[in-house]
C-alpha positions, -999 to 999 in steps of 0.1 A, spaced: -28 221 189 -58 225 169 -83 213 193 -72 236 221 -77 261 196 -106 253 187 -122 249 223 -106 288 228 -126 301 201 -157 276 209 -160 285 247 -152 323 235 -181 326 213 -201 312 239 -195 336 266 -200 364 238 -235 348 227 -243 349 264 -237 385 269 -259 395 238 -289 375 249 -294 396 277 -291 430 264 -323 448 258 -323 451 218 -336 435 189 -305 432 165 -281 418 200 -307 392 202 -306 384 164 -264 386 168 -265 365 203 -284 336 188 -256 336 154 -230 331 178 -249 305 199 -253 282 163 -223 290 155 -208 278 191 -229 246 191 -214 241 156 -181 239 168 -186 221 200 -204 191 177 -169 194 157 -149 192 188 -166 158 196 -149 141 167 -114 140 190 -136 114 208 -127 89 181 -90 94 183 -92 61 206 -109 41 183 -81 19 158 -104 25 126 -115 56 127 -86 76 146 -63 77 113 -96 92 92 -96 121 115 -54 125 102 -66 119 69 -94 148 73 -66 175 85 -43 165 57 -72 169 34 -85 199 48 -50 215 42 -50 209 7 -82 220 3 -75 257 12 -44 264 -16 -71 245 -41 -100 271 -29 -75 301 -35 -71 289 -72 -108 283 -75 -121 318 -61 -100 332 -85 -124 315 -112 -152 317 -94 -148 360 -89 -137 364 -127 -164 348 -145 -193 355 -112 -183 391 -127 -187 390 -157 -227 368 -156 -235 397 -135 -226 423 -153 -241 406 -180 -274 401 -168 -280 428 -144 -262 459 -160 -253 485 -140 -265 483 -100 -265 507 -68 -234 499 -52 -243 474 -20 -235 447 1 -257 420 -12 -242 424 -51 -212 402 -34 -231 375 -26 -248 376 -64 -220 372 -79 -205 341 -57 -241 327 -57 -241 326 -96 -204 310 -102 -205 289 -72 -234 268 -77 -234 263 -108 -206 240 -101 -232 215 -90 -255 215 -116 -277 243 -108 -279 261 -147 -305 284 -142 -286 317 -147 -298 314 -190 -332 311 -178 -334 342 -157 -321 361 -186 -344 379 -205 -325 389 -234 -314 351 -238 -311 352 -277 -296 391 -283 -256 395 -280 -253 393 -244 -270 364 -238 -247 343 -266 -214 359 -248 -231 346 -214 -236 308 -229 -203 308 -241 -188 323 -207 -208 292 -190 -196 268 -216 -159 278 -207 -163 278 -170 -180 253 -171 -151 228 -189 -126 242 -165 -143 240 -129 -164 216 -133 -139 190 -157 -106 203 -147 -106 216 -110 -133 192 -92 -114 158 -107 -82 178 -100 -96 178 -62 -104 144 -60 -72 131 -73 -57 152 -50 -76 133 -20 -73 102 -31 -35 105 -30 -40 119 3 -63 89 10 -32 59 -2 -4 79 12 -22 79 44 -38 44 47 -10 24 42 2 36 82 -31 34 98 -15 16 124 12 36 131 -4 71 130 -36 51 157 -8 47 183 7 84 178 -30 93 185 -34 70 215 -5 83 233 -10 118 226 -45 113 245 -32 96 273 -6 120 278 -33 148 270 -55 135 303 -26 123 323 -19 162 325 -53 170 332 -71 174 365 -88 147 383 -119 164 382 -142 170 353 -159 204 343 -174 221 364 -155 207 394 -124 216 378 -126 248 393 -117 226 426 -86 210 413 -72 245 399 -82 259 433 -64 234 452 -31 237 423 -30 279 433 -36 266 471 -6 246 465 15 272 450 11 299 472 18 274 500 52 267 482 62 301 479 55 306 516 73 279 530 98 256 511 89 218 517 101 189 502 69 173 509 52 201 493 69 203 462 64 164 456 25 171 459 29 200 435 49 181 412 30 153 410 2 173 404 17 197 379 39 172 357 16 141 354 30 134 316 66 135 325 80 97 322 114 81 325 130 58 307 150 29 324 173 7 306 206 -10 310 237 -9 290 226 -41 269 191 -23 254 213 4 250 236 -12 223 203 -27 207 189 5 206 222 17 188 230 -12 168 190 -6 155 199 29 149 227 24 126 205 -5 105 178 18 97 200 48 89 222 23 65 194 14 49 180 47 46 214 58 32 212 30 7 177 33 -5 183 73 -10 214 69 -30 195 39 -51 167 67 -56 195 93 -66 208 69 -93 173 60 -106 161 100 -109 194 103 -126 190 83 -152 170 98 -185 175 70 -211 146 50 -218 160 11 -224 142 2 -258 144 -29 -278 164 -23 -309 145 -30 -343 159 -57 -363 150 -65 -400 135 -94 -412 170 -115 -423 182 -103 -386 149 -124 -374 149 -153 -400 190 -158 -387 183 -154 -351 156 -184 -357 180 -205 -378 208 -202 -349 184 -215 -318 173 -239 -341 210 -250 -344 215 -251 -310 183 -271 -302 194 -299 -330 230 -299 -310 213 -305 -275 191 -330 -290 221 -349 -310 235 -348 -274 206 -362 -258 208 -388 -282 246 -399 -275 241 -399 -236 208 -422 -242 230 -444 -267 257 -448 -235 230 -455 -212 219 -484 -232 249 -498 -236 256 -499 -202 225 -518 -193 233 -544 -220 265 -550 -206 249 -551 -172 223 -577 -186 255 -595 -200 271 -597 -165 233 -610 -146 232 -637 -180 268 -648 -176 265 -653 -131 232 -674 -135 252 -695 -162 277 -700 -140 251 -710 -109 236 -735 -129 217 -731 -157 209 -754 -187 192 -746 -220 187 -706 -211 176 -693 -245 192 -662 -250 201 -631 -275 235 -624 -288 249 -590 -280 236 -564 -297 254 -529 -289 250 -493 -307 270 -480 -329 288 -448 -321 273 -433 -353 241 -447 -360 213 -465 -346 223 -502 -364 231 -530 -346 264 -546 -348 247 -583 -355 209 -597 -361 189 -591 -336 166 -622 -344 194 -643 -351 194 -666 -310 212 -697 -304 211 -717 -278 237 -717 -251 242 -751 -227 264 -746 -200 277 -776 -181 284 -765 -139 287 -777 -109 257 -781 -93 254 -765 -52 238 -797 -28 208 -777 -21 198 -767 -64 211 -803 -71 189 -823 -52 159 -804 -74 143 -817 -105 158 -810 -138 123 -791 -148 120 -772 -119 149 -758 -126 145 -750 -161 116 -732 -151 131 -713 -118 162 -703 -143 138 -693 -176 116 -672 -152 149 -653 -138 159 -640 -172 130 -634 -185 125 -610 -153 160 -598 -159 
């Protein structure tokens, strides 16, 4: 893993930065106290796997390796720029040089800042206006467009799709983390540094004891002190076919969606809307306006029926309260709608008055005549 690796190299400068410090010279001194920053360095970097644990910012640490990957192809392609016109400003500006180990960092120190805004290199120029200073701004004009437009916003697109790919299983990749570390100190010694030296003395203690003598007992303790991380699963036959009835769910649908995915990458033809000329429009128009005035005309009919139905109703209601009693009822003659039109068949202000002779119940008969008149005119006219 890369933090085993990285406390190999970390605890194998430190020993080296040890060693130097004690030996009598000068430049060891200078070279033990590089490898001491260095190691201290590394050791503050090997404190971020503390955060693994933490929900929010244990998938950030994922998202930094996955970004930290990319970034090295990107730096291949942008030392490439960086050497070929770092080149060409120093040749420019300096001539011709003794051959040494500092022109290196010259060169990477002109194209590599600049990429941040530090446009100095003109300045230091002395022959700014003659031919070699106009082939230098042009140079800087040009490298400039491409690192500084081009590559950096290539970079951060490339992170930010690192970034959404990533965020969207937060969740997911938190719990990968948390079991990796449980399983990473469930197979470490009890005993922290520097008493580990006890635990791995007691392991070799154990060993050589086994070796000796063979002992069930004594393979248990070495076992359990050896294979901490090993776990068992137990299930019956019932999680088993949910476990395989799961199994072939998800790879259906994974099946499905990848031959959906195959048909849509198949397909090259664009769908566009075909262009019509004007009569094309003006017809379409006139032929939804045609079917509009045929749903309407319908409308009409079934509200036509409707009413018709209720008069006859109201015909029915008119003719039982006749028949229960009533005198003098002023009513309307029957008006119904024509199949066609909207006309009445007779006058509807033409009314007559209907008197209806009937046998009166004991209970209404014993009333007064007005009473009644009133109790029947108040029925219809709430009818």
């Amino acid at each position: 893993a890369f933090w085993n690796k990285l406390d190999v190299l970390a605890i194998l400068l430190f020993y080296v930065g040890f060693t130097l410090r004690f030996l009598p010279s000068g430049e060891c001194f200078c070279a033990a106290r590089i490898a001491l920053s260095v190691d201290l360095t590394l050791w503050f970097i090997r404190s971020l796997d503390i955060f693994a644990a933490i929900r929010r910012l244990g998938p950030k640490l994922v998202m930094i390796g996955e970004m930290v990957n990319d970034l090295k192809s990107f730096m291949l392609m942008l030392t490439v720029f960086i050497l070929g016109f770092g080149v060409c400003f120093h040749s420019l500006i300096y001539g011709t040089k003794v051959l040494s180990w500092h022109i290196p960092r010259d060169i990477i120190n002109l194209a590599y800042w600049q990429m941040f805004g530090e446009l100095n290199s003109l300045e230091l120029f002395e022959k700014n206006y003659h031919a070699n200073g106009y082939a230098l701004f042009i140079l800087l004009v040009v490298y400039m467009t491409i690192v500084s437009v081009l590559l950096v916003n290539l970079l951060i697109a490339m992170l930010s799709y690192i970034f959404d790919r990533l965020h969207t299983n937060t969740d997911q990749i938190w719990k990968f983390q948390r079991y990796e570390l449980i399983c990473e100190y469930l197979s470490r010694p009890s005993l922290p540094p520097p008493l580990i030296l006890l635990s791995l003395v007691w392991r070799l203690v154990l060993y050589t004891l086994l070796r000796c003598c063979r002992s069930h007992h004594l393979q248990e303790i070495y076992d359990q002190q050896t294979r901490q991380n090993t776990y068992k699963l137990k299930y019956n036959e019932n999680c088993a076919s949910v476990i395989e009835k799961a199994e072939d769910t998800y790879a259906d649908d994974y099946f499905n969606h990848s031959k959906l995915s195959e048909q849509l990458s198949g397909e090259h033809e664009i769908d566009e809307e075909p262009i019509n000329s004007p009569q094309e429009v003006v017809l379409k128009k006139i032929q939804i306006l045609e079917s509009q005035v045929r749903v309407i005309h319908e409308q009409v009919k079934a509200t036509r029926d409707e009413q018709n139905q209720m008069l006859n109703y109201l015909d029915c209601i008119m003719e039982a309260i006749k028949t229960i009693g009533g005198t003098y009822i002023r009513m309307p003659k029957q008006r119904h709608l024509g199949a066609d039109d909207s006309t009445p068949v007779s006058n509807p202000s033409s009314l007559q008055l209907h008197t209806t002779t009937a046998t009166f119940d004991s209970t209404i008969s014993s009333q007064p005549p007005l009473l009644f008149q009133l109790y029947s005119k108040s029925v219809y006219e709430t009818f």
